[in-house]
Backbone bond lengths (Angstrom), bond angles and torsions (degrees), N, CA, C in turn:
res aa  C-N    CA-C-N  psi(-1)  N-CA   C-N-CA  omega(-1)  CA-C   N-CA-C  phi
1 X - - - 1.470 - - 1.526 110.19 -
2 X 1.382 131.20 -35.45 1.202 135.51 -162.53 1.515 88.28 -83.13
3 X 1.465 126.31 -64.07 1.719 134.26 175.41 1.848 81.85 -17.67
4 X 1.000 98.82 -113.57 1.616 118.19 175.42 1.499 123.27 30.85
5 X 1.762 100.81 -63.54 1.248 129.89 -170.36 0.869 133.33 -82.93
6 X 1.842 113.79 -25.04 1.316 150.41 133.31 1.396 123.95 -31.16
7 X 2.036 109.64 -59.62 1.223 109.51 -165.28 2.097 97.00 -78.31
8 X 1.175 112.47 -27.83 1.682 113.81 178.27 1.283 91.21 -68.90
9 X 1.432 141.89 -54.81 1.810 117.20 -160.74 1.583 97.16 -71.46
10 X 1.277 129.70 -24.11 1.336 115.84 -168.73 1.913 110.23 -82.62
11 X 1.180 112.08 -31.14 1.444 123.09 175.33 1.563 101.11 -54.78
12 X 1.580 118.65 -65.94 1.242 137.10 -173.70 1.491 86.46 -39.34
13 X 1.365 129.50 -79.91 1.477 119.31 171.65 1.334 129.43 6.83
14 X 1.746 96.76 -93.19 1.152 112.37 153.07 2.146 140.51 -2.40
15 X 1.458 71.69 -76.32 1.624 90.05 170.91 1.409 117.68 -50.89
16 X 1.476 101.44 -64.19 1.634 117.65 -171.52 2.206 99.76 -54.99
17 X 1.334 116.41 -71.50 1.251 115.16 163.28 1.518 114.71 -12.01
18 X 1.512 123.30 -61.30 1.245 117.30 -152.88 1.558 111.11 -66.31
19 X 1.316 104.49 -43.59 1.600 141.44 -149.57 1.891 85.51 -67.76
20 X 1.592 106.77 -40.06 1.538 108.92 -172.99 1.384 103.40 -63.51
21 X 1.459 109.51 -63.15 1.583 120.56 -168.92 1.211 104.81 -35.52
22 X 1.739 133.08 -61.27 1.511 125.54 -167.19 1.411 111.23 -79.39
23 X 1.544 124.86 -16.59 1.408 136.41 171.74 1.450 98.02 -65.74
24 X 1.447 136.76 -46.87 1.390 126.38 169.91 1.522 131.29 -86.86
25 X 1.790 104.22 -14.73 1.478 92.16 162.75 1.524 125.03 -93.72
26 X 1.625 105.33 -15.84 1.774 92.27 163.46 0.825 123.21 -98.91
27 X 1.615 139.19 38.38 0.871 120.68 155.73 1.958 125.48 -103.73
28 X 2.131 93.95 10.45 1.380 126.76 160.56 1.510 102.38 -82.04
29 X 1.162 137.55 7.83 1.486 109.66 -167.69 1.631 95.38 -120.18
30 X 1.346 133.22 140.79 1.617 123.46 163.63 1.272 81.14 -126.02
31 X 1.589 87.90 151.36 2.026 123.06 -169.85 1.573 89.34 -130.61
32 X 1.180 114.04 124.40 1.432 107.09 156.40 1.440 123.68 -73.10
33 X 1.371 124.28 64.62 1.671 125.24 174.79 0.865 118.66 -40.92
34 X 1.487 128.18 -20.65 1.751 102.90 -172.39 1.899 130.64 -91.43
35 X 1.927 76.63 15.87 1.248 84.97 160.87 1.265 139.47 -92.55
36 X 1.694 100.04 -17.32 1.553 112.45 170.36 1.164 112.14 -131.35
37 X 1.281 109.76 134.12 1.587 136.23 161.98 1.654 110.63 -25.04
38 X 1.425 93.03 114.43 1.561 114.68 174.67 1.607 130.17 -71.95
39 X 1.389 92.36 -9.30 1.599 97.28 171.74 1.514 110.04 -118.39
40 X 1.390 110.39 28.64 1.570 109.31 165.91 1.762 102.76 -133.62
41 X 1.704 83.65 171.42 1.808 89.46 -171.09 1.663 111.46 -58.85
42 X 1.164 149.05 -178.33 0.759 161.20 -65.37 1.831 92.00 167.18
43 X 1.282 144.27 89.46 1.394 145.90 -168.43 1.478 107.10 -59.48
44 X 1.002 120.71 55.86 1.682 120.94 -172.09 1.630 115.31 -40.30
45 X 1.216 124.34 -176.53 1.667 129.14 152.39 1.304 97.81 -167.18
46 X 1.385 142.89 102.11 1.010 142.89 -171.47 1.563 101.46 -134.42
47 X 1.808 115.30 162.13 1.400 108.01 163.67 0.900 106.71 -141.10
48 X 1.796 118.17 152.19 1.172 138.32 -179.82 1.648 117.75 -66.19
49 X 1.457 128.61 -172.18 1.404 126.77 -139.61 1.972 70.34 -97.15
50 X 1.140 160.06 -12.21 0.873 146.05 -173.10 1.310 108.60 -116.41
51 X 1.300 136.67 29.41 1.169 152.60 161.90 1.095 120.50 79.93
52 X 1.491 131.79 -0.50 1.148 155.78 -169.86 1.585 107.74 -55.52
53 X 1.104 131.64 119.71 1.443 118.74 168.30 1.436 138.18 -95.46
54 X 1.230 114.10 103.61 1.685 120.67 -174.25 1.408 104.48 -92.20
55 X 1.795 83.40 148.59 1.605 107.72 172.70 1.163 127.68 -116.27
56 X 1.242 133.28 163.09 1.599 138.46 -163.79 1.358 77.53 -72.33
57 X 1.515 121.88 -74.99 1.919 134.69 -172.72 1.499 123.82 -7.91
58 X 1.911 80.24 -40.96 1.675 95.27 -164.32 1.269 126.69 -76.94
59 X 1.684 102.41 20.62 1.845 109.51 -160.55 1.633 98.44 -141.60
60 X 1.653 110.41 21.59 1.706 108.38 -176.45 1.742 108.45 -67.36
61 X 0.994 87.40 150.17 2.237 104.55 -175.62 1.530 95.46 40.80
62 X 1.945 102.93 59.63 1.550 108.18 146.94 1.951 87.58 -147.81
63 X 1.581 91.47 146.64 1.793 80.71 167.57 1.299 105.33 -87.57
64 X 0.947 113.36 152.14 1.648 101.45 166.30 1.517 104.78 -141.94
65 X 1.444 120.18 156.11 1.248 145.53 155.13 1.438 138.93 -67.20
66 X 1.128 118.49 90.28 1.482 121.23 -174.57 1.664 123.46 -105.68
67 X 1.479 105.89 116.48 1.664 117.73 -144.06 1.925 83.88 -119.32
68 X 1.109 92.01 123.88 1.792 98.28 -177.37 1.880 98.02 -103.93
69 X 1.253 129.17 146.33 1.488 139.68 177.80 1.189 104.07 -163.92
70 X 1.963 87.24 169.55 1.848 101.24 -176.99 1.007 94.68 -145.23
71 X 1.611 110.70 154.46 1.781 107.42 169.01 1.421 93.11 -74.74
72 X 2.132 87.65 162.67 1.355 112.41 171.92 1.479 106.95 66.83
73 X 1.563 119.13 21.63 1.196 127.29 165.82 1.234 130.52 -94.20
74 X 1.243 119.81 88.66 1.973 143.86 -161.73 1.837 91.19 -31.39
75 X 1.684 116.97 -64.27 1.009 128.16 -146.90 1.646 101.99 -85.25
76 X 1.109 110.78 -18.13 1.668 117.85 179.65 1.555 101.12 -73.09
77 X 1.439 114.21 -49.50 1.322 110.47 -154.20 1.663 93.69 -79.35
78 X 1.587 114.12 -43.51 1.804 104.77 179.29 1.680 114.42 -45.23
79 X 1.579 104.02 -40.98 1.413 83.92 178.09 1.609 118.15 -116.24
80 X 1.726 111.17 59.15 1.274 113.82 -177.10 1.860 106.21 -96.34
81 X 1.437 104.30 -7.77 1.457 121.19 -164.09 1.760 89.36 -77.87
82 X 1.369 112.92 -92.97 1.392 115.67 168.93 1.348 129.82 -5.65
83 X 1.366 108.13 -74.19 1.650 122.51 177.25 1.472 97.73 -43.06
84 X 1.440 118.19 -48.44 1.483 100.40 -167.42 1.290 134.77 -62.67
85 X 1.570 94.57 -21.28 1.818 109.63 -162.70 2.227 83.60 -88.64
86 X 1.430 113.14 -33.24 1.843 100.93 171.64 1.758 99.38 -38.39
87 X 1.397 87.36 -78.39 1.505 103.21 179.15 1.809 130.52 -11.71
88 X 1.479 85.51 -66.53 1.604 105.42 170.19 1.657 108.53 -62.28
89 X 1.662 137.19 -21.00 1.014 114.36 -164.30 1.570 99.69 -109.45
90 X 1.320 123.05 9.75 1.371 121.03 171.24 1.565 101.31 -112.16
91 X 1.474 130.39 19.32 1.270 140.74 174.31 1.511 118.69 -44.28
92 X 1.330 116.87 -25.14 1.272 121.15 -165.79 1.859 113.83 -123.14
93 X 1.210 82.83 4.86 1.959 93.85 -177.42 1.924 107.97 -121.26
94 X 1.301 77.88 108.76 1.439 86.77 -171.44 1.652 130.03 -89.67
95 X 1.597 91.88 13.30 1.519 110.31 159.60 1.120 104.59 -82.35
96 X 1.578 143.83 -13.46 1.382 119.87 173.68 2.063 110.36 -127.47
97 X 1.435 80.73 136.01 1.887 96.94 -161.29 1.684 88.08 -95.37
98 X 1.343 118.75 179.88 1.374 150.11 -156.25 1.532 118.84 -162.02
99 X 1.010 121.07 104.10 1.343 124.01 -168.25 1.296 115.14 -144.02
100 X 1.973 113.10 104.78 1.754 88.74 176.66 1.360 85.20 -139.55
101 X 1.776 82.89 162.68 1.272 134.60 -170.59 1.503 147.67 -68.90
102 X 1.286 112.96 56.07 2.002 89.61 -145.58 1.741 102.37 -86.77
103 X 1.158 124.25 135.58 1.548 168.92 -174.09 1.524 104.53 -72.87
104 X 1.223 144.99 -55.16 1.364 134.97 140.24 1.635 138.30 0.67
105 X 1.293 110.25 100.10 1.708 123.50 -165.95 1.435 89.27 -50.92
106 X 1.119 138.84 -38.30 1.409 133.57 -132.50 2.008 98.09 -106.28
107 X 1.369 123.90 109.05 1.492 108.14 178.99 1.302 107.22 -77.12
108 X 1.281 115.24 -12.66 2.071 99.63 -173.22 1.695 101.72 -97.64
109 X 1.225 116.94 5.71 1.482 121.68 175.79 2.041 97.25 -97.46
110 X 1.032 98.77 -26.30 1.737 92.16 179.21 1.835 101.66 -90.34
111 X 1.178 112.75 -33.70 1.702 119.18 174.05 1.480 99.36 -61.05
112 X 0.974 138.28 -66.55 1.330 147.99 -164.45 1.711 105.36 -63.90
113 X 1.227 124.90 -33.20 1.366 131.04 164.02 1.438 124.33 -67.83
114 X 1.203 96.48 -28.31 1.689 111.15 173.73 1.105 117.12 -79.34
115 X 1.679 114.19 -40.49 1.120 103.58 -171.81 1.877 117.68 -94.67
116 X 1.644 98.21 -16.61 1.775 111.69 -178.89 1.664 108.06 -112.29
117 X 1.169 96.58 -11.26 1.883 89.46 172.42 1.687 106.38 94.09
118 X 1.042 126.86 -170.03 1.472 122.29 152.41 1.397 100.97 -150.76
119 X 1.376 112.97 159.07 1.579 139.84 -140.98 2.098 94.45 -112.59
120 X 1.574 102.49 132.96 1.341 95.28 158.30 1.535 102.92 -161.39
121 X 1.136 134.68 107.38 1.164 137.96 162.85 1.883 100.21 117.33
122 X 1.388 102.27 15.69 1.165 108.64 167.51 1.911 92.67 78.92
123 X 1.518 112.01 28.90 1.716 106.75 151.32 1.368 103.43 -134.83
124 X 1.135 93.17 162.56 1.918 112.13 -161.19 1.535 95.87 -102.24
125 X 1.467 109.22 106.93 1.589 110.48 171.32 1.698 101.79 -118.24
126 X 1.659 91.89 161.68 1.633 109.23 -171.01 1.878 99.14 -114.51
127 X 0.502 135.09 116.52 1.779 152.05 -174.24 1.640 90.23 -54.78
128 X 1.078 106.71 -52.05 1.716 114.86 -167.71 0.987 100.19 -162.98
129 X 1.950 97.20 167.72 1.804 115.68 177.46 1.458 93.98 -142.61
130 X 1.800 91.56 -151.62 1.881 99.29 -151.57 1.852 101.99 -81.59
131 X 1.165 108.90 8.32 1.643 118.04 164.84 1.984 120.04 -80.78
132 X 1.258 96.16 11.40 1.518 110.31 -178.78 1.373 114.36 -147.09
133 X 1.187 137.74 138.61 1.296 136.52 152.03 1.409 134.66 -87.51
134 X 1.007 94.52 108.88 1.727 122.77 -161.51 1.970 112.85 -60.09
135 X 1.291 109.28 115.84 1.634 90.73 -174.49 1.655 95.06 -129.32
136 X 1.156 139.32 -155.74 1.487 157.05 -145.52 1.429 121.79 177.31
137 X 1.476 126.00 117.17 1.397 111.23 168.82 1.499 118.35 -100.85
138 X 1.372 108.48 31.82 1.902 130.00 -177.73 1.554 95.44 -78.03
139 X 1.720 89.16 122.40 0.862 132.88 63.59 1.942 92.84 -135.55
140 X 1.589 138.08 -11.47 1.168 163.40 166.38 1.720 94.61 -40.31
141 X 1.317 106.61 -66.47 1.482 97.61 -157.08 1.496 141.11 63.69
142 X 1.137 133.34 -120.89 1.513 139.02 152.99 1.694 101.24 -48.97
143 X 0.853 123.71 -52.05 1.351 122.65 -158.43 1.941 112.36 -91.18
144 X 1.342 115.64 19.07 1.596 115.84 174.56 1.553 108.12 -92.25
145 X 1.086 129.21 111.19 1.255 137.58 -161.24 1.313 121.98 -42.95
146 X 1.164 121.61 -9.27 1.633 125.70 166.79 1.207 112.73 -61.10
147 X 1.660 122.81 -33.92 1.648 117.69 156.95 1.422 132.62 -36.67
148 X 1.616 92.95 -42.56 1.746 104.09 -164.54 1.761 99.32 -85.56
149 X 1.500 110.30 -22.95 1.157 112.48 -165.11 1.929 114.95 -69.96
150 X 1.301 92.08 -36.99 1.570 124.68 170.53 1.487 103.54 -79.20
151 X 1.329 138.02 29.70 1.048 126.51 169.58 2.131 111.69 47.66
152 X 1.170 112.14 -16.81 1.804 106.11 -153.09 1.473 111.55 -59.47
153 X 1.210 102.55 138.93 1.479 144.76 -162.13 1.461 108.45 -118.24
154 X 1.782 123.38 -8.32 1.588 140.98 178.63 0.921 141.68 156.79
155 X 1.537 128.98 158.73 1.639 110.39 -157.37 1.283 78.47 -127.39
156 X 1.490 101.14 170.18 1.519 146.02 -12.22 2.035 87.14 -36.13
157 X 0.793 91.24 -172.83 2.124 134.23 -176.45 1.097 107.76 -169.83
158 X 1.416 114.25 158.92 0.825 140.73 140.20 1.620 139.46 -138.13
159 X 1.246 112.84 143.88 1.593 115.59 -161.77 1.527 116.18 -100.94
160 X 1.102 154.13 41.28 1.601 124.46 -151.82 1.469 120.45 -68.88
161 X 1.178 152.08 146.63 1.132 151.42 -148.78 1.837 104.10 -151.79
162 X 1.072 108.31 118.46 1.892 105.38 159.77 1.454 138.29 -75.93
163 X 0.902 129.86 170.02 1.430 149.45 177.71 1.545 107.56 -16.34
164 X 1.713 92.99 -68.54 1.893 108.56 175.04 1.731 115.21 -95.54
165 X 1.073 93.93 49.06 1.624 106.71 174.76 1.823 124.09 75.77
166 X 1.661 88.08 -25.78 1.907 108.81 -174.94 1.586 99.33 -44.95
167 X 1.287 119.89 157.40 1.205 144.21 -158.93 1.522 111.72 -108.99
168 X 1.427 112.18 104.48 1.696 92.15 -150.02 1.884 91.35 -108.54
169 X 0.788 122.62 -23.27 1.748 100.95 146.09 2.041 92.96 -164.15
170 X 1.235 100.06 160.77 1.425 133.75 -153.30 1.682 99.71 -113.61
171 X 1.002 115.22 2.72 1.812 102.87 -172.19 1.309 87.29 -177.71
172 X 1.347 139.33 68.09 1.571 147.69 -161.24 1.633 78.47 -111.15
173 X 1.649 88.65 148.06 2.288 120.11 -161.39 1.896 91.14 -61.08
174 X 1.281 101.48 122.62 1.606 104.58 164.96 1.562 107.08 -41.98
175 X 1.153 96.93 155.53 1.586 114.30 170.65 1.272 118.72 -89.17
176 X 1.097 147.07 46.21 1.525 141.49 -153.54 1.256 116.24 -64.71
177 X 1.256 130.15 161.20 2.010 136.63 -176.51 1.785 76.23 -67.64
178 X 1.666 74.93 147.08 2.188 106.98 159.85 1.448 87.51 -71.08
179 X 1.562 94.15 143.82 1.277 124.67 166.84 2.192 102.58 -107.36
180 X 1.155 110.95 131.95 1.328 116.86 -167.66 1.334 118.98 44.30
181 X 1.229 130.70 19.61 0.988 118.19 171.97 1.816 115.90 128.81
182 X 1.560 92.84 -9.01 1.735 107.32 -138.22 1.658 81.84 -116.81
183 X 1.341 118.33 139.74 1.712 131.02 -169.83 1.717 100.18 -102.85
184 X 1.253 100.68 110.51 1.262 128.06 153.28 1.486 122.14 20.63
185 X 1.375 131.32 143.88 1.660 103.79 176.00 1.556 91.95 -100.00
186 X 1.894 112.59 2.54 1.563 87.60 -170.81 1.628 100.71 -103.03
187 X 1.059 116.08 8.14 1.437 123.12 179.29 2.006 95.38 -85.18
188 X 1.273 104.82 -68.83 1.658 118.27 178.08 1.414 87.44 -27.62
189 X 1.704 133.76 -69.93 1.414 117.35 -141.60 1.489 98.24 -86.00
190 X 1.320 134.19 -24.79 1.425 104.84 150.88 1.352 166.12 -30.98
191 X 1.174 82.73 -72.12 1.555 103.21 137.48 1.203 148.88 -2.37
192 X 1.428 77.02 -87.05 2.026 96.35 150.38 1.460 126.44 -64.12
193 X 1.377 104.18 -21.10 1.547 90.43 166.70 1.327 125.00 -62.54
194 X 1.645 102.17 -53.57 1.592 94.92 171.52 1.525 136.71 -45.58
195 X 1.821 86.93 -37.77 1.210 95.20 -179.45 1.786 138.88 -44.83
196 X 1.641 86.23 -64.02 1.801 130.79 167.04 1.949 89.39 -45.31
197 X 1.007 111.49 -63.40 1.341 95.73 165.07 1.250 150.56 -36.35
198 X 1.539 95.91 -46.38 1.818 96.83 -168.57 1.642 92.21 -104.76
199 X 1.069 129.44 15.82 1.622 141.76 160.58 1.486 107.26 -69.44
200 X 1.778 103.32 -52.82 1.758 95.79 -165.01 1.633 98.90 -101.17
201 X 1.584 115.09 17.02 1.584 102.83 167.31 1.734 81.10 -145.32
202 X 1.502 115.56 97.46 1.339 142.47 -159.66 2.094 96.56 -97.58
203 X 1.139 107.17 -11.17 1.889 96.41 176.83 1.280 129.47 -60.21
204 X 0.909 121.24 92.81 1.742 109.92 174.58 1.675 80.21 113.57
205 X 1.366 130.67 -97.76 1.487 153.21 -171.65 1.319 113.25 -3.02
206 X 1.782 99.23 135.48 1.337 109.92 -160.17 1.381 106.97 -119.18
207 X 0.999 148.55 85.17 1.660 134.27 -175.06 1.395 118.98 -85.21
208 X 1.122 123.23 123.83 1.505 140.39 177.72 1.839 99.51 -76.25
């Protein structure tokens, strides 16, 4: 019981820490917004661990999901379990994409996370797998303006994005681990966002 009570005050840690770090590095970053539209995604250009370069563009009439993390992130890795099984249950509908983000200056510290996981409480969690496409804002990190643009204040994030790029909510209900067995109500109302979504724009769209 004491173990227990320990590993929750030390998470709480965790959490609170993170929430500071991006609370003090964006408020170093200015974006000139008024050049782009505040109710759409965010024009990314990022590249993957193979140098590949992806675009926000490159994902029009798909929704997709954009999940921002860092190594050595207490609150990323608690809810890296959850997110995955979202992930896994839109596996077969290819109106909805997966895309995260890691925030880390360092690219062989986000390679090395991908490929070994990172450790907290003495268990080995993986942030993500091959159900997401993995990008980097290294050598920027905290400081590549898609932070400031997103307002974020802490990771995990999450982004949801529609069809024509529009921003279909900006701070969508954490996903938290099942408790006994039983899935989350903040995972359920996710969910449904996409869902409720690809209901009232029915083309192509597959809902599980």
């Amino acid at each position: 019981m004491r173990t227990n009570k320990w590993r929750l005050f030390m998470l709480g840690i965790l959490i609170f820490s993170t929430g500071i770090t991006f609370q003090n590095v964006s408020a170093t970053i200015k974006l000139n917004t008024t050049q782009l539209d505040s109710a759409m995604a965010y024009p990314f250009e990022l590249k993957d661990r193979n140098g590949k370069l992806i675009r926000m563009a490159d994902f029009k009439g798909k929704v997709v999901v954009i999940d921002f993390w860092v190594n050595r992130c207490g609150p990323c890795m608690v809810m890296s379990e959850p997110f995955a099984k979202i992930r896994k249950y839109y596996e077969s509908n290819k109106d909805v994409i997966f895309i995260d983000i890691n925030l880390d200056n360092d690219a062989d510290v986000w390679k090395n996370c991908l490929d070994n996981g990172d450790v907290l409480m003495h268990k080995t969690y993986y942030y993500t797998d091959s159900l997401s496409i993995s990008l980097s804002t290294a050598p920027k990190g905290f400081y590549h303006p898609i932070t400031s643009y997103y307002n974020m204040e802490g990771v995990p994030r999450w982004i949801i994005v529609g069809k024509e790029g529009e921003i279909i909510a900006r701070n969508p209900p954490k996903p938290l681990p099942e408790k006994n067995g039983i899935e989350s109500a903040g995972s359920l109302r996710f969910k449904a966002l996409i869902n409720e979504y690809l209901l009232s724009n029915p083309k192509k769209a597959k809902v599980q």
